[in-house]
C-alpha positions as CSV (number, residue, x, y, z in Angstrom):
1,X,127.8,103.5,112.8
2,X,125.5,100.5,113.2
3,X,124.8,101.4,117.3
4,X,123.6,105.1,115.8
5,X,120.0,104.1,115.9
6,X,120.0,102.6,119.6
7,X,121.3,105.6,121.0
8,X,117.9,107.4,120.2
9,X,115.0,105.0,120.7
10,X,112.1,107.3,120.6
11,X,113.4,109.1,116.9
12,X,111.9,105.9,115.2
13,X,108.2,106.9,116.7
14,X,107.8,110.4,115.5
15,X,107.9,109.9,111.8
16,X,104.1,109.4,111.9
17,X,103.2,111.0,115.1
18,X,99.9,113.8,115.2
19,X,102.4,116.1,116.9
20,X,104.7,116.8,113.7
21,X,105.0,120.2,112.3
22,X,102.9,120.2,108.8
23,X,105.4,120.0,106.1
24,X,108.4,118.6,108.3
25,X,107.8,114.8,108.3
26,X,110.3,114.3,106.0
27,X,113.4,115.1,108.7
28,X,111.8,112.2,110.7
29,X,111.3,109.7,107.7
30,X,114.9,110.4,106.3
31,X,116.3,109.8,109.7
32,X,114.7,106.8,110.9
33,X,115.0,105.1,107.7
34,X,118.9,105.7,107.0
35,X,119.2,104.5,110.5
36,X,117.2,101.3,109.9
37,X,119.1,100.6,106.8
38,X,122.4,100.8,108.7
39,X,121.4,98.6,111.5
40,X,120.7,95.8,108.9
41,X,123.0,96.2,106.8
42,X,123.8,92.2,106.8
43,X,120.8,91.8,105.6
44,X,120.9,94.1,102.9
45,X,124.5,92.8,102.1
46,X,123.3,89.2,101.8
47,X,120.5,90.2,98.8
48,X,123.5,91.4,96.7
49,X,125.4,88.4,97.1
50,X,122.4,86.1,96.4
51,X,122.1,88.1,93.6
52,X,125.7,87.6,92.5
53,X,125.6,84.1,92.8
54,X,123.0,84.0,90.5
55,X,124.2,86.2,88.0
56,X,127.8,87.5,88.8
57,X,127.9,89.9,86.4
58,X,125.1,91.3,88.1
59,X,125.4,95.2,89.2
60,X,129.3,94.5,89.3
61,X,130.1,97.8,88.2
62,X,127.6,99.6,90.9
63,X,127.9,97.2,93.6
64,X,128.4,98.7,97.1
65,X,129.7,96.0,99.1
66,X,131.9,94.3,96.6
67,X,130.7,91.1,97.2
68,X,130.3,89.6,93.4
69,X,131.7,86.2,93.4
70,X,134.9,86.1,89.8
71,X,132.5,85.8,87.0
72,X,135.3,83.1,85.5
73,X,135.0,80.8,88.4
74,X,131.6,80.4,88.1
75,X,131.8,77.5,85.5
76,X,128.5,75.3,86.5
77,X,125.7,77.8,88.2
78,X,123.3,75.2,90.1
79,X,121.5,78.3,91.7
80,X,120.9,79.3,88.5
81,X,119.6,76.2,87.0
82,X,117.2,75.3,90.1
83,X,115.8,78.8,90.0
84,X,114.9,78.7,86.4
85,X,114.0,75.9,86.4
86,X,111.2,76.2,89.5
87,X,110.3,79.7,87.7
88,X,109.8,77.9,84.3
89,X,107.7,75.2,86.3
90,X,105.4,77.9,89.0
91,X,105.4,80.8,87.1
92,X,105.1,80.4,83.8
93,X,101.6,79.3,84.5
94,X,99.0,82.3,84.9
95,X,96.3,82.2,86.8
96,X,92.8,83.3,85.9
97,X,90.6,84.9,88.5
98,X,86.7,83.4,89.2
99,X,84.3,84.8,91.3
100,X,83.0,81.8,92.9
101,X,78.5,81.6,93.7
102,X,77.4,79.2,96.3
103,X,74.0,78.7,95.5
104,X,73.0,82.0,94.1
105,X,70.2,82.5,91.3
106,X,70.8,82.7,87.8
107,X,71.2,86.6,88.0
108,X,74.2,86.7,90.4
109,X,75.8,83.9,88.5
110,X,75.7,85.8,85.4
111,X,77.2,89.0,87.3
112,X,79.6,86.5,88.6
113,X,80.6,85.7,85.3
114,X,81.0,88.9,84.2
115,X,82.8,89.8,87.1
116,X,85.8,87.8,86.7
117,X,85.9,88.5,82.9
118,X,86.2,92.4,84.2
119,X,89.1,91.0,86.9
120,X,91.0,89.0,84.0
121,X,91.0,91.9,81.5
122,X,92.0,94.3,83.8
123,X,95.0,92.0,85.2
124,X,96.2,91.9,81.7
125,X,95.8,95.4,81.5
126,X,98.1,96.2,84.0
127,X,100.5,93.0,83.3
128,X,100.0,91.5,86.8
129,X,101.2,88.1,85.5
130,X,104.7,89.9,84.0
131,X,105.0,91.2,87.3
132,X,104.0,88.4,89.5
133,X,106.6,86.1,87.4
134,X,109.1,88.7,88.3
135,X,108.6,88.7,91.9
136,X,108.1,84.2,92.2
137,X,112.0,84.6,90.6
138,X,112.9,87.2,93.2
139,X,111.6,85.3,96.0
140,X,113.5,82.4,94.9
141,X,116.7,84.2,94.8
142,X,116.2,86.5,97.6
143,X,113.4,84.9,99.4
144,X,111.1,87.6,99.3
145,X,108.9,89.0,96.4
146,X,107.0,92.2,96.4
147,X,104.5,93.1,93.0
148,X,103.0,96.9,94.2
149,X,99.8,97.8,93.4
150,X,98.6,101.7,93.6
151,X,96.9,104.4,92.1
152,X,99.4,106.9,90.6
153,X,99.1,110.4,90.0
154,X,97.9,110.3,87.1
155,X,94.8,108.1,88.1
156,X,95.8,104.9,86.5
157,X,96.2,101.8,88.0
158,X,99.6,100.2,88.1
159,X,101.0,96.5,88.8
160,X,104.5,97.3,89.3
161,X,107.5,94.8,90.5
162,X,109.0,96.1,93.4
163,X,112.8,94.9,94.4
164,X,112.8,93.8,97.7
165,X,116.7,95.3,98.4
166,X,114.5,98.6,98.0
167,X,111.6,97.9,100.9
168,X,113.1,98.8,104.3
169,X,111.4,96.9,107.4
170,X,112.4,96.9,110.7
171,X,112.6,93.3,112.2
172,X,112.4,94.0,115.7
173,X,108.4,94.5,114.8
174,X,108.0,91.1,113.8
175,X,110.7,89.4,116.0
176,X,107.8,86.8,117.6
177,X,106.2,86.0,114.2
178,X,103.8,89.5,114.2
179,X,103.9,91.8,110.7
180,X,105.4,94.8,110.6
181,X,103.4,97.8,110.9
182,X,105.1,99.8,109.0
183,X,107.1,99.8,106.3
184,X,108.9,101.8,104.0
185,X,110.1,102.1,100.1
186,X,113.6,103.5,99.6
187,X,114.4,104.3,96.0
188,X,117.9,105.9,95.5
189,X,117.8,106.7,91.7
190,X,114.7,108.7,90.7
191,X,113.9,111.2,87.9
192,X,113.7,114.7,88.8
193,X,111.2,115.8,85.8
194,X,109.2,112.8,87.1
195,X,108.6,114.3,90.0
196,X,107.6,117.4,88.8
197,X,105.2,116.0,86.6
198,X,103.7,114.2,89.5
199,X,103.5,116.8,92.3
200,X,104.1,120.1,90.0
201,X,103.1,122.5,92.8
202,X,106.6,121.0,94.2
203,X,108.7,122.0,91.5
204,X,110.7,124.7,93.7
205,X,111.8,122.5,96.3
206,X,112.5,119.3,93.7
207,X,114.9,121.0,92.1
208,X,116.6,122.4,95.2
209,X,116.9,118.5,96.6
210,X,120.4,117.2,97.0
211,X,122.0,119.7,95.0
212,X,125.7,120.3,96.5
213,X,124.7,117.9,99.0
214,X,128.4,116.0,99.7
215,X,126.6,114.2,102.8
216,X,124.2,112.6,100.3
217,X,127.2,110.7,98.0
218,X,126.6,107.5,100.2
219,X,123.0,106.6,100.9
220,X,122.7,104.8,104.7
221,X,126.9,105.2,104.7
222,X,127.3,102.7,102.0
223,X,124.8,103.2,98.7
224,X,126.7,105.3,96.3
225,X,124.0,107.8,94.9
226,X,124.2,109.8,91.5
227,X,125.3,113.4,92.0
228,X,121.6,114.7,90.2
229,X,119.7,111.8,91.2
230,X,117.1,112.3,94.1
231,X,116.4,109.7,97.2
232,X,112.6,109.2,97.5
233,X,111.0,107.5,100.6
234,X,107.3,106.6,100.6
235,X,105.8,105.1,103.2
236,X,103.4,103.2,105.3
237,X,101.9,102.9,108.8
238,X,99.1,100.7,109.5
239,X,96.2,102.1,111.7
240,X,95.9,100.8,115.3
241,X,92.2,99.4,115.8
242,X,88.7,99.9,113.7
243,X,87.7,103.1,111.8
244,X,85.1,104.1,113.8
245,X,85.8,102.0,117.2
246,X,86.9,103.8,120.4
247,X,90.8,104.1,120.5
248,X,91.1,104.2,116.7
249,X,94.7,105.9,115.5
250,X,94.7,106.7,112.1
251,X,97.7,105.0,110.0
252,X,100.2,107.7,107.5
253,X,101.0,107.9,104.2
254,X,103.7,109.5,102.9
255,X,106.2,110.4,100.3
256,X,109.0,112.4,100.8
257,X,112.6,113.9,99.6
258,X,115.9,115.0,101.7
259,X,114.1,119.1,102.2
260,X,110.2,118.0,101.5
261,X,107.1,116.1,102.5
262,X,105.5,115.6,98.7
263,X,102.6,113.9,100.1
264,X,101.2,113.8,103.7
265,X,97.9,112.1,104.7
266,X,95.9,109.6,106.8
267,X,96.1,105.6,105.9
268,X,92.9,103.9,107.0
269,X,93.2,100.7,105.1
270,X,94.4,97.5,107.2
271,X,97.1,96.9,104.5
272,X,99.5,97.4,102.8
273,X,99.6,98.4,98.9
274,X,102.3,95.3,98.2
275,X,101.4,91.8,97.5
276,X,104.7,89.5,99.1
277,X,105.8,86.0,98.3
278,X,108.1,84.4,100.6
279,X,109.7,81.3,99.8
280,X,110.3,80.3,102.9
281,X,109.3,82.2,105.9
282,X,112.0,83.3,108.4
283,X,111.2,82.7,112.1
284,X,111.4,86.4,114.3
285,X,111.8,88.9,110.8
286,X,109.9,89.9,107.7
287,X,112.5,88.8,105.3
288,X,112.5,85.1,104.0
289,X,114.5,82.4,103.3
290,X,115.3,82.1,99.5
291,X,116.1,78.7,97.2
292,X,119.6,80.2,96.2
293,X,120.4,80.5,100.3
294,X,119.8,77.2,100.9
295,X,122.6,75.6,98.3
296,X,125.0,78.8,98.2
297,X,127.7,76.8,100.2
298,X,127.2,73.9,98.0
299,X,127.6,76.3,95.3
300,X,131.0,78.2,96.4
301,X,132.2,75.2,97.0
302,X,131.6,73.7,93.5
303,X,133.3,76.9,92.1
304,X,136.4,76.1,93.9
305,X,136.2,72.7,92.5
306,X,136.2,74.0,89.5
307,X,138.4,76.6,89.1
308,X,140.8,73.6,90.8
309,X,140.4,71.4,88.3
310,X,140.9,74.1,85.6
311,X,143.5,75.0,87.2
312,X,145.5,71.6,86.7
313,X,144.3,71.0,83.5
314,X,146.1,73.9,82.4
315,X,149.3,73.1,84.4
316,X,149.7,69.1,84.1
317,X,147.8,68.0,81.1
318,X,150.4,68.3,78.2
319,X,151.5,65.0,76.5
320,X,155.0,64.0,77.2
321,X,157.2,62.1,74.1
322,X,160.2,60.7,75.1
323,X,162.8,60.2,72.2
324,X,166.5,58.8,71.6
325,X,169.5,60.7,72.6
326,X,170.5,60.9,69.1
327,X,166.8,62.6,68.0
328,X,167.8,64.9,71.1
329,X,167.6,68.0,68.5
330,X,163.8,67.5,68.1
331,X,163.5,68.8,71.6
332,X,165.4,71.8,71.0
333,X,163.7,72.5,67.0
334,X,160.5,71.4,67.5
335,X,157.6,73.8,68.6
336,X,154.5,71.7,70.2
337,X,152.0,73.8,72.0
338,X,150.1,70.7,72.5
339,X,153.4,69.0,74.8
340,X,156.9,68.7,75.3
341,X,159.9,66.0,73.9
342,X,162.2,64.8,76.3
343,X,165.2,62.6,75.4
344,X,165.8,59.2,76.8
345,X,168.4,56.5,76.7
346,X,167.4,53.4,75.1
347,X,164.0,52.9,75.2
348,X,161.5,53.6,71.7
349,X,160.0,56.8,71.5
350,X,156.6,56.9,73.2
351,X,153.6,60.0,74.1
352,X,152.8,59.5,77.9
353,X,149.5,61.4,78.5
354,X,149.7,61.4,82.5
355,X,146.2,62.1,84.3
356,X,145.8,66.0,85.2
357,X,143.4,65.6,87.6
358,X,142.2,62.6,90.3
359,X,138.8,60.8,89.8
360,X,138.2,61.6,93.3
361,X,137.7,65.2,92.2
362,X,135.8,64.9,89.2
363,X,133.2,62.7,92.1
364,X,133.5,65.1,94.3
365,X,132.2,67.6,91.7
366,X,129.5,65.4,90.5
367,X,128.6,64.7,94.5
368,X,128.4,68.6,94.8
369,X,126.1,68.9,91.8
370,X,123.7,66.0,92.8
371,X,123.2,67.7,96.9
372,X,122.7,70.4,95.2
373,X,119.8,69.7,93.3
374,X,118.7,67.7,96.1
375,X,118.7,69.6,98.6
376,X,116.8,72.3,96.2
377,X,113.9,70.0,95.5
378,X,114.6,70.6,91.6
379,X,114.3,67.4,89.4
380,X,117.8,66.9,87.2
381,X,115.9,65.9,84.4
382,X,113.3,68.5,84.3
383,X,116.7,70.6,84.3
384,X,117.5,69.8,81.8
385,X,114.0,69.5,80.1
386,X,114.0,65.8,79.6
387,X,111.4,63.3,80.5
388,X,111.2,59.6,82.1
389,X,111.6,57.4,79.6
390,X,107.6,55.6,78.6
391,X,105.5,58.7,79.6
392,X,104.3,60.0,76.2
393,X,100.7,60.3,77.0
394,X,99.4,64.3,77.9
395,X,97.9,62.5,80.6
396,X,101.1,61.0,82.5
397,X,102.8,64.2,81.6
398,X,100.7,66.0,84.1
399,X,100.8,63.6,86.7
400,X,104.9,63.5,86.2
401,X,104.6,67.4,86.5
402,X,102.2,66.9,89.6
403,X,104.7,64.8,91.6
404,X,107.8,66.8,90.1
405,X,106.6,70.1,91.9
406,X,105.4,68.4,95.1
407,X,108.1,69.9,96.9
408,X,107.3,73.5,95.6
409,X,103.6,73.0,97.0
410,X,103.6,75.6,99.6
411,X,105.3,78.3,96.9
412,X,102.6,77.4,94.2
């Protein structure tokens, strides 16, 4: 299934090629996206467990691949903790847009001014912090985040969080470091009557998509899909060149269903519509490396810890009272959930608690909590929200905060 796509390697070209019948993009579009998908399916499979191992009730019910770590095991979350707590520390903090004069007379200044009061009433307009916040948290879980920012049909501007299991890249285009030049938004669960509403002279063929379609239960061979929800593909290739230039090829645009191109039309901008944050850029792909990647061993490995020392707590740690032979009927009467009476032979009566578990273990899981944390970067004690002892001044709270986040530099 995964080898599919190699065996054509001029079907992943046409999607935005000149030579396509009007109205039959969308054959092209389905086809080389699906077959994308499937190829990186590893990739695709590792977002859902980095989302599991932050929240492992997470999607458990509509999970594809099954991945979910036991949501009882999961007794100390470290991957939780660190990504909060870098969240609570980056994102929290919104930024206020300035348009920045060098020199300029007292005129542009005041336009200037009034400029970037316009910019930070239309970002709250829109909720571009909300959205930003959500995507710095998604990058550190997933190591990529993606805010979109369009024109909808309705000729409002939106800010919109985008989740980056949903943007489909190909990473052969950026195996040497390069951007991808196209790229493409998969959303499997989308409103029918929303559709409508958007491209009404589409009605007709909206509600003819998917229906009966048994091929379409299993998006890419593994996404289940809704039996009257609709798979909706828009997307993006990047002109080759300058408008205007010699050898200039104009980019596409479009949105389509499973039977129908909704929209079709040229791209002439030089980028795409979606701000990305990567946490930590992967050499040779488009998808980064994430926080929660970097301690999920250290994290399955303190669950099995864990659910060890649980484990013989339950077993071993019961109290143990050893009594006379002739108070042997206690054993036999008495009812202690709490331990057991065994008789003995001439000794005093005596409750031996016997250690359950080795201090070896209990370091070990203490060792396991302390690399993680360090090898996140995250400060235990911010954490846990507590503070150096002797900084009490606003002043030396900063400059804690400022050395605190140091590692997180590149991300802020």
């Amino acid at each position: 299934m995964r080898n599919s796509r190699r065996s054509s390697p001029q079907q992943k070209q046409h999607w935005y090629s000149d030579d396509i019948d009007e109205g039959e993009r969308h054959r092209q579009v389905f086809d080389y996206v699906s077959c994308v998908e499937r190829e990186q399916f590893d990739v695709m499979n590792r977002f859902v467990q980095l989302e599991a191992l932050y929240d492992p009730n997470a999607n458990v019910a509509s999970n594809p691949t099954n991945t979910t770590e036991a949501p009882g095991v999961v007794i100390e979350n470290v991957i939780a903790s660190c990504v909060d707590t870098v969240h609570a520390q980056i994102a929290t903090s919104a930024v206020r847009p300035r348009v920045m004069t060098d020199e300029a007379d007292w005129s542009t200044q005041r336009t200037a001014k009034r400029l970037s009061w316009y910019a930070e009433q239309l970002g709250k307009k829109v909720k571009i912090h909300d959205a930003c916040k959500i995507a710095f948290r998604s990058a550190a879980k997933k190591g990529t985040g993606i805010v979109k920012v369009y024109r909808n049909a309705f000729s409002e501007v939106k800010a919109e969080h985008v989740r980056i299991d949903d943007i489909v890249v190909d990473e052969a285009e950026c195996r040497n470091g390069g951007k991808p030049r196209q790229m493409h938004h998969r959303m499997v669960h989308v409103d029918r009557h929303e559709l409508i509403a958007m491209f009404p002279d589409k009605e007709d063929e909206i509600l003819r998509a998917q229906t009966g379609r048994a091929s379409m239960a299993l998006w890419a061979g593994y996404r289940p899909v809704q039996h009257d929800a609709l798979v909706v593909i828009e997307s993006y290739k990047l002109p080759i060149g300058r408008k205007g230039a010699k050898g200039y090829r104009a980019g596409r645009h479009t949105i389509c269903i499973e039977n129908c191109d909704l929209l079709d039309e040229e791209w002439n901008k030089a980028f795409f519509p979606y701000a990305v944050v990567t946490w930590a850029e992967r050499e040779g792909g488009f998808y980064g490396i994430s926080l929660s990647e970097g301690i999920a061993g250290i994290q399955r490995a303190l669950n099995k810890r864990n659910l060890q020392i649980d484990r013989s707590l339950d077993q071993f740690a019961f109290p143990t009272t050893y009594v006379d032979y002739a108070d042997a009927g206690m054993a036999i009467q008495t009812i202690n959930r709490a331990g057991s009476i065994v008789p003995v032979k001439g000794e005093t009566p005596r409750t031996v608690i016997p250690p359950a578990v080795s201090p070896e273990v209990y370091q070990h899981r203490e060792s396991l909590k302390g690399a993680a944390y360090e090898n996140s970067g995250v400060s235990r004690m911010a954490s846990s929200a507590m503070k150096p002892a002797g900084i009490d001044s606003g002043v030396a709270m900063r400059e804690y905060r400022d050395q605190t986040t140091q590692r997180f530099a590149p991300q802020e």
